[in-house]
Structure formats: C-alpha cells, structure tokens
C-alpha positions in Angstrom: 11.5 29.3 127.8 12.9 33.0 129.4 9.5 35.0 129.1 11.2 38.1 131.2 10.8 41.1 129.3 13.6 43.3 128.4 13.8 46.6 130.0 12.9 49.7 127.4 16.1 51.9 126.1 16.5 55.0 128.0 17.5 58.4 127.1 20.9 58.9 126.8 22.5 59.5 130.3 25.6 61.2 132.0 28.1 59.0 132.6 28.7 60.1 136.9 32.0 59.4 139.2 32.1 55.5 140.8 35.1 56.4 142.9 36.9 59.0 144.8 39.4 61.0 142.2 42.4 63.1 143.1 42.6 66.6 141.7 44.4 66.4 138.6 41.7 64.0 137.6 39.3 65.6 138.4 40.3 69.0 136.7 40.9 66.5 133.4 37.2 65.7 134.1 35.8 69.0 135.1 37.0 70.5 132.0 35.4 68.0 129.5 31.9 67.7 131.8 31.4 69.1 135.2 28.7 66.8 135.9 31.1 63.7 135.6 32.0 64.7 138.9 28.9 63.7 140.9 29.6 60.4 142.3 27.1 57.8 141.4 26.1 57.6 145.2 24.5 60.7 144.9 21.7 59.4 142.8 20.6 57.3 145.8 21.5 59.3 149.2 20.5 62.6 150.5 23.9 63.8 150.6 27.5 63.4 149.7 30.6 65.1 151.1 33.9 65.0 150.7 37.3 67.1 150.4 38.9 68.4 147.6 41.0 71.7 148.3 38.2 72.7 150.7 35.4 71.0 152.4 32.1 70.0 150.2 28.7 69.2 150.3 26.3 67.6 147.6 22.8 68.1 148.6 19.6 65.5 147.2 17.0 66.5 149.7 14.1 68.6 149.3 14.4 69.6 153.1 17.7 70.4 153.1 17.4 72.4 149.8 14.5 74.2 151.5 16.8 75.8 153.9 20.3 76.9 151.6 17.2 78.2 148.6 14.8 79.9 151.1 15.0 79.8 155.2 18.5 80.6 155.3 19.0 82.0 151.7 21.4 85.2 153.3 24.0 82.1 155.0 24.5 80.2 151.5 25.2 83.0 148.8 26.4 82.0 145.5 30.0 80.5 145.2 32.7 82.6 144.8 33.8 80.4 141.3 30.2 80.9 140.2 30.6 84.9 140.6 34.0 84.7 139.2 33.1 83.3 135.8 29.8 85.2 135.7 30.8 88.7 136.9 33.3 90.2 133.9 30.3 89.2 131.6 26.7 90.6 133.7 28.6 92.3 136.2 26.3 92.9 139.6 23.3 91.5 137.6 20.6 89.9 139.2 22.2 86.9 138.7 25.4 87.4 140.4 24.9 90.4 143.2 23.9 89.7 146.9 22.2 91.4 150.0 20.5 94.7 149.4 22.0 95.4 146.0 20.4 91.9 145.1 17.1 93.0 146.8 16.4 97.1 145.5 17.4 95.3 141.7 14.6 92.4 142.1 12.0 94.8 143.4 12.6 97.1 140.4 12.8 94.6 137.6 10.1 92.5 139.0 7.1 94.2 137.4 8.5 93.9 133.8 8.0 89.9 134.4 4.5 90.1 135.6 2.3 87.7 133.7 0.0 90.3 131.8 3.7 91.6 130.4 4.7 88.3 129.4 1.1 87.0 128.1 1.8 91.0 125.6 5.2 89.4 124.6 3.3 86.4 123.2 2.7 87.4 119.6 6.6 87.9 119.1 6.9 83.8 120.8 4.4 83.0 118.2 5.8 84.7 115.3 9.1 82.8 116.2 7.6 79.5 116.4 6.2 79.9 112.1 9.5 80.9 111.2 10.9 78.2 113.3 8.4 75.7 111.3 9.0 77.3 108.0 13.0 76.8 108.3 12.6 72.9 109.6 9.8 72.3 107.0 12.8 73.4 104.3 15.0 70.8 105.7 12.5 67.9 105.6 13.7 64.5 104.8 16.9 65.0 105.9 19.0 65.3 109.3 19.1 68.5 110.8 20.7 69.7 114.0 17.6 71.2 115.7 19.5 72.4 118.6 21.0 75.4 116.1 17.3 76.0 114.9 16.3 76.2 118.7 19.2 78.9 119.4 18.0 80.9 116.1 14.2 80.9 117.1 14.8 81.5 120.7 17.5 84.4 120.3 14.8 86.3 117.5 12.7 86.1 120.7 14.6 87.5 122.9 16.2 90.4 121.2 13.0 91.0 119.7 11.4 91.5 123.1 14.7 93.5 124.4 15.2 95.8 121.8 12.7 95.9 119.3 13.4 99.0 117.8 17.1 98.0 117.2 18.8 101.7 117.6 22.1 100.5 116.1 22.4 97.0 118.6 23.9 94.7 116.5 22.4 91.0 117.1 24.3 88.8 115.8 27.8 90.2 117.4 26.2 89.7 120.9 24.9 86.3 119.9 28.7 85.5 119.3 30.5 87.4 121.8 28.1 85.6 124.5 28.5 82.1 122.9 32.7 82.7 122.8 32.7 83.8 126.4 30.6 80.9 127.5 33.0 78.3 125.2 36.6 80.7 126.6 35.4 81.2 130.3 32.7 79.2 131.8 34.9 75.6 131.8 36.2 75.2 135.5 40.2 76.4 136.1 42.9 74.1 138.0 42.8 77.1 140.4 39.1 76.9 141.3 39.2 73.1 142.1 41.8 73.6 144.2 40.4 76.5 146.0 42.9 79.4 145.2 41.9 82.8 146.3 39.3 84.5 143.7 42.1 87.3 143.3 44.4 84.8 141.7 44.2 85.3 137.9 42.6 82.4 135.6 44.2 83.0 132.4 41.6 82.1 129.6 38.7 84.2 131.5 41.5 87.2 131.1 41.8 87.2 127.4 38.1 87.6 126.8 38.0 90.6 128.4 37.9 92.2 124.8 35.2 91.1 123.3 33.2 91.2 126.2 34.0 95.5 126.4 32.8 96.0 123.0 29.2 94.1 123.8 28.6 96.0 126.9 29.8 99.3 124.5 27.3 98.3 122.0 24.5 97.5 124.9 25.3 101.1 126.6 24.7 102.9 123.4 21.3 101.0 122.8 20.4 102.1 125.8 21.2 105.5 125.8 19.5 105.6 122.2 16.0 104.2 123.8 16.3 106.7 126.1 16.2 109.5 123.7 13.4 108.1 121.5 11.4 107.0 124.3 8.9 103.6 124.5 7.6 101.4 121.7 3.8 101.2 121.7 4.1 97.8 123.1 6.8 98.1 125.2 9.1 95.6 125.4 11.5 94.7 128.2 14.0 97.7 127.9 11.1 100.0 127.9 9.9 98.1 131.2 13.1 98.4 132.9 14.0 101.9 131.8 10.3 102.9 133.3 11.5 100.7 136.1 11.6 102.0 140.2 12.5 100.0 143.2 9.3 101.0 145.2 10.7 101.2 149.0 13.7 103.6 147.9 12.7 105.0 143.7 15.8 103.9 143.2 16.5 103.3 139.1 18.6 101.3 137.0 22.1 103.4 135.9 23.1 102.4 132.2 25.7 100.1 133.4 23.2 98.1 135.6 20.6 98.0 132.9 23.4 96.7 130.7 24.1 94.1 132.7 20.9 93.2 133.8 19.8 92.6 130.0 22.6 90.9 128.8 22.1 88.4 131.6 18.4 88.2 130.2 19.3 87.9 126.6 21.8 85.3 127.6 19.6 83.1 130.4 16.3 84.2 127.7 17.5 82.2 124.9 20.5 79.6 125.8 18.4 77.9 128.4 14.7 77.9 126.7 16.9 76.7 123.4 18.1 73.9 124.8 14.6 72.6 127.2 13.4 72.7 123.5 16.0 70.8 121.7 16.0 68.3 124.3 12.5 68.2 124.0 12.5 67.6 120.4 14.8 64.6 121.5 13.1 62.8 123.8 9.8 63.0 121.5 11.6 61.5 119.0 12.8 58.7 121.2 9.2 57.8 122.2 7.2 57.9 119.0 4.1 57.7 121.1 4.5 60.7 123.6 5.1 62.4 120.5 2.0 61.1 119.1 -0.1 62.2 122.0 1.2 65.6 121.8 0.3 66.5 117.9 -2.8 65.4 118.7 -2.9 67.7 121.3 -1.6 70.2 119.5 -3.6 69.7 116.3 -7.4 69.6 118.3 -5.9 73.1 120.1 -4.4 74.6 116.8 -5.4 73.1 113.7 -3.1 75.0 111.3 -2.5 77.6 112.7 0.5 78.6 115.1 0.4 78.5 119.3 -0.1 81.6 121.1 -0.2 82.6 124.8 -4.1 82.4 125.3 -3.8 78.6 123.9 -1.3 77.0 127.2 -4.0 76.2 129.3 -5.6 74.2 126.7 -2.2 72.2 126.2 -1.7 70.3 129.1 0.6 67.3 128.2 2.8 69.4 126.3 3.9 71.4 129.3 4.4 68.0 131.1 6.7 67.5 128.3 8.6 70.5 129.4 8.4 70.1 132.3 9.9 66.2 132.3 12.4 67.5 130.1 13.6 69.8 132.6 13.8 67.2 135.0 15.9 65.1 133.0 17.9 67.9 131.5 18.1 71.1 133.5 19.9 73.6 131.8 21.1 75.3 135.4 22.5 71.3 136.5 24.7 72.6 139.0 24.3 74.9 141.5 27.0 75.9 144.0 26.5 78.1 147.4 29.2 78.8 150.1 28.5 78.3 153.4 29.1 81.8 155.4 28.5 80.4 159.0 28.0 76.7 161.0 24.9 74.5 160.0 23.4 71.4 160.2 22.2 69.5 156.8 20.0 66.4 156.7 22.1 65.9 160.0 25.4 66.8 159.2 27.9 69.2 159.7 28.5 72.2 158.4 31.1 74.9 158.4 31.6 78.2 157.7 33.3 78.0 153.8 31.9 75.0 152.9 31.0 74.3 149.7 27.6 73.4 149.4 26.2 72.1 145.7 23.2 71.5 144.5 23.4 68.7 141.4 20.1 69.3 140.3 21.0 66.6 137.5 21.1 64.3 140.2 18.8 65.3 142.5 16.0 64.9 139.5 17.6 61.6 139.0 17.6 60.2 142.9 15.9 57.0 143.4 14.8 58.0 146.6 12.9 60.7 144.8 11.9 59.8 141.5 10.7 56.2 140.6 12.5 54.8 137.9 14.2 58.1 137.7 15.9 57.9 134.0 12.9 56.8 132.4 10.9 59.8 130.3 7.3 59.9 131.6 5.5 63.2 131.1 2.3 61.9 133.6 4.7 62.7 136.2 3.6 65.7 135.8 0.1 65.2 135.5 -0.7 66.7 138.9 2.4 69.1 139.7 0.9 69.3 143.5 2.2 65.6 143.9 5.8 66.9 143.7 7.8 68.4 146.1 9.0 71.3 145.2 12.3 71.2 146.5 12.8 67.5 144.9 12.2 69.6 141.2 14.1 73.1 140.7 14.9 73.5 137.2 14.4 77.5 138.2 16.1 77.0 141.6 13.4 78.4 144.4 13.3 80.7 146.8 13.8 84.7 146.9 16.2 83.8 144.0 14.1 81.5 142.0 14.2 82.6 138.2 12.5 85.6 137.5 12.4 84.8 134.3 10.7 81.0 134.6 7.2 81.9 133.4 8.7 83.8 130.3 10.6 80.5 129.2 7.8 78.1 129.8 5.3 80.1 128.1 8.0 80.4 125.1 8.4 76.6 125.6 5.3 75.3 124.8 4.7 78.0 121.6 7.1 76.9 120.0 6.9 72.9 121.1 3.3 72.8 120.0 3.6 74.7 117.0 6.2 72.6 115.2 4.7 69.0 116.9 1.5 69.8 115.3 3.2 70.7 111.8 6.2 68.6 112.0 7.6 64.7 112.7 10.9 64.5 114.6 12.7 60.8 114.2 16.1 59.7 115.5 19.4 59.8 113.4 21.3 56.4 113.8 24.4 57.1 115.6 24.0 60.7 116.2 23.0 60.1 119.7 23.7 64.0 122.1 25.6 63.5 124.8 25.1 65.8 127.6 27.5 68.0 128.8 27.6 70.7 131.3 29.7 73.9 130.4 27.8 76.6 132.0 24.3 75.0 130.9 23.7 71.2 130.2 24.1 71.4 126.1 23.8 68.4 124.2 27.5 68.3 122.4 27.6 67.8 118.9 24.1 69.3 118.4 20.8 67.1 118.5 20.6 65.7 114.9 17.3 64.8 114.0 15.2 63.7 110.8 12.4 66.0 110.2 9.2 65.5 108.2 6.1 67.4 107.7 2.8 65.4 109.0 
C-alpha cells in the first residue's frame, strides 16, 4: 500500500518564462505581468543573461547584489525605463534623482523618518487599524475584497500623517489620479523592450500628463497653505520636511521638490504597506494554523483593545508574518539598474549599458537560497541574523534602501494584529489572487476573503 505523503498546497505562484521568447512575445507578456519574464532558471542559478534589444543581466546572489546596492551603488544607477515611467509623476524625488541631488535630498528628509517620529505617528496607525476592524466586522459572513479595505486604511494613514490639517488637499482626487497613472503609465512600452532612446515618445505615458498637473497643482497649494499657518502640535511629515535642512550645505526643499518628494511618499506609504497586508491576510487564511498562532499572540498582547507602536516588540511572530510575506510577495519585485562602466558579476561580464535586474521575486524564491522556497514559513524569520541580507530586500539596501521601511513595518503589524486578534480570515472557493506585477506586485482581481468576528 503507497504510504508517501502528499506534498501540502502552496500559495498561489507566478507562473515564470521556460524558454527564450522573441520580442513581440515578450512585450504581449510584459504587458499582462512583467514578472512572467524571468526564466524559470533563475530560481535556481546565481545569474541569467541574455539579449533582448540590449545586453541583460538577472542577478540571484547576495554577493553580487552587495556590490550594484552598496560597494558600487554610483556605477549601477536606476534604469533609464524606471526613471522614465516614474519621473512625469515624482519628478527628481528621492526615488528617481541621482548623484548629489540624490544625496543633499536624503540628508534633509532623513530626520523626519527617525524612529522617535515614526513611533509619534503611531496613534494615527492605530486609529486606522479600529476603523479598519469596524468596516470588516460590518462585512462579516460574507466575501469581501480585503485588498480595497487595505488601500482605504493605509491611504487614511498616510494623508493623515502628510497633511493633517487638510488646507484645501483633496484626498480622494490624488488617491485616483495616482491609481490611473499607475494603471495608464507604469505597464512596459514596445519601445522600452526594445531599447529605443528615452527621448522617443511612449504614447499612453503622454496622455496622462493631465491629471498628473492638476495633483502636483493641488499638492503645491497645500504646501504653500502649511506654510502660512505654520506646524501642527504634533507635526506630521510636511511639517518635518518643511522644517527640513540638508546639514553639510542648509540647503531646503523648494515647493516643487517637496511636492514631489511627498507624493512619492503618499504613493510608496500606502500602495506598498496595502498590499504586504492583503497578502498577509491571504496567506493566514491559507494556513488556518499560522493564523491561529498569531491571534493568540495578538489577543495575550492586546486583549480588546487595538495595537499601538509601544506593543511591536511584544509581537514577534506577527512581524515574521510580515516579514515572510514580503519574501514571497515584494511589492518592489523588480528592480532594474544600468550598468555605467565594465564589471565583473559572480564571474561574468559586464559592460558599460548593460542592463542589470534584480528579480527580487525570484531571488526570494531561489532554491539555492531559500529551502523549499514557495512554502509559507514565518520561523524563517525567527532569528533575522540567520539571513543574508542581500538574499532578502523587500526595501532594496544600500545608501538607497527605503527610507521609508521602518514606517511601513511598524504600520504593518498595527494593523495585522489588530484585526487577527478581532477577526477570522478564511479562503473564498475559486477566488484564488493571482499576482501580477504592474509597478508593484498587486494581487489582480482583489484578495476575496470570508470574514468573521472571533
């Protein structure tokens, strides 16, 4: 009698590339999920190359990662394509800009993310997380798409901690200017896989040009509003970058580069933390009893009340939750870097205009890496010194790691403890997410779950 065991389910998966495409396939593919392009391989070598247009590179090892994110940061600066489709929206942001005007804009903004700012920005993560609860509790018994609720609750954080005192900045016409541009812009053009210069127009990122002037008009005049009334008594993070000063030249923050550095915040603030948590909602639901362990958690921390900032030391397996989310969904999947002059990586060469990317999907997923790489395990994470840093990089690493990573884990595990200790999340037969990587890994079609109060 066959005694073998069948292997567990696993959470659902990206479906990657098991041979060599030409380019129109490949645009076909790009276009519907920029992560079917990684080649299988990938998830068991160090590195792929190849040739499509121009020379690439994938990279899946923590050495060589090492060197593009940190050593030799200034030789790999973002990709041209990544600046293209991020530049009419944030401008010279943090995000986008390079050299010294990267450098003087880090220095200044870099005090408004220090941790006893971001521990003062708790209550507003907290008040989210009831709401958040209140809204779901409403819903119970029936299937609800907990990825919107995740948008709503992490976009009242963020504009709450950008402009609390309002002065005219209308919320909800950002929220949607930001979520067409993304849906318009952010999908990879015919000309960028086939390496046509960056002055070469790509039509669809042209005709949002609109909306995008009347956010940045509506930003500017928040601004300039703030400016006149002057700080809230807790200030929040315009007050902190308006007070703001680059210490090596007291350089400040014009309007225009304020502008763009919030809206790069209010966008990475919310659309990436809304989705760790909605895949996070997921994968408890998949696995009854990690979810299990975690209300316990939650409820001996909490008991009925709601998570604040003072209470993350004291949940422990809910930030491995997190934190194995973001391995096996990262909402920055895909990083790409161009090389400006010759190298060597994990042995090979490399030329000046390379393209070198970063899959972080797959380099969380690499067998030589990860064991059993697709299987959700949160005692992965158990001790954090055990893992590379360079083999994990849901913030990237580096000069440029995220300035903003402590913000979203802390918002993270409010608002994942707070509605695990109130709340059940099941699966929905047949309404499985598939994920898909537009400018962040989203799950498409929303992550429908049953909810239930304990």
């Amino acid at each position: 009698m066959d005694q073998t065991v069948p292997n567990p389910p696993l959470p659902v998966q990206v479906p990657l590339a098991r041979e060599p495409w030409g380019i129109w396939k490949s645009f076909r593919v790009a276009r519907r999920n920029l992560l079917e392009l990684i080649p299988e391989l990938a998830l068991r070598q160090p590195m792929v190359s190849g040739r499509m247009g121009k020379r690439w590179h994938m990279i899946m090892d923590p050495g060589a990662n090492r060197r593009v994110l940190r050593d030799a940061v200034d030789d790999y600066p973002k990709s041209d394509v990544t600046k293209l489709i991020l530049r009419p929206a944030i401008g010279e942001s943090l995000f986008v800009a390079e050299g010294a005007h990267w450098r003087w804009q880090r220095r200044t903004a870099a005090p408004a993310f220090a941790l006893r700012n971001i521990q003062n920005l708790g209550p507003v993560m907290t008040l989210a997380a009831e709401r958040s609860v209140d809204r779901l509790a409403a819903s119970a018994g029936r299937a609800t798409n907990v990825f919107d609720e995740m948008v709503t609750a992490t976009f009242e954080v963020i504009s709450d901690v950008t402009f609390s005192g309002d002065e005219g900045f209308d919320r909800s016409a950002v929220h949607h200017a930001i979520d067409n541009y993304i849906a318009q812009t952010a999908r990879v053009s015919l000309l960028d896989i086939i390496g046509a210069p960056m002055w070469v127009p790509r039509p669809a990122r042209v005709m949002s040009s609109g909306a995008l002037r009347e956010m940045k008009r509506v930003a500017d005049g928040a601004i300039e509003a703030r400016r006149k009334t002057g700080a809230r008594p807790v200030p929040d993070l315009l007050d902190l970058l308006l007070e703001g000063e680059d210490p090596q030249t007291q350089r400040r923050m014009t309007t225009a580069e304020l502008r763009d550095n919030l809206l790069t915040f209010i966008v990475a603030g919310h659309e990436t933390t809304a989705l760790t948590l909605a895949w996070a909602l997921y994968l408890c639901a998949f696995d009854q009893t990690v979810q299990d362990r975690a209300r316990a958690e939650a409820q001996a921390v909490l008991g009925d009340r709601p998570a604040t900032a003072a209470d993350l030391p004291s949940l422990p397996y809910i930030r491995q939750i997190v934190d194995e989310t973001l391995r096996l969904y990262p909402s920055a999947a895909f990083l790409a870097r161009t090389a400006q002059k010759p190298d060597r990586l994990c042995g090979r060469e490399v030329r000046a205009g390379d393209t070198i990317m970063l899959p972080i999907y797959a380099l969380h997923r690499n067998h030589l890496l990860w064991p059993d790489p697709h299987r959700f395990d949160p005692n992965r994470f158990a001790d954090p010194r055990a893992i590379d840093r360079f083999a994990y990089l849901p913030f990237g690493d580096g000069p440029r790691v995220c300035i903003g990573a402590s913000f979203a884990l802390q918002e993270a595990v409010i608002i994942l403890a707070t509605l695990l200790a109130r709340l059940r999340f099941a699966p929905v037969p047949g309404k499985e997410p598939r994920p898909v990587l537009i400018l962040t890994l989203r799950p498409e079609g929303g992550v429908w779950l049953r909810v239930d109060p304990v």
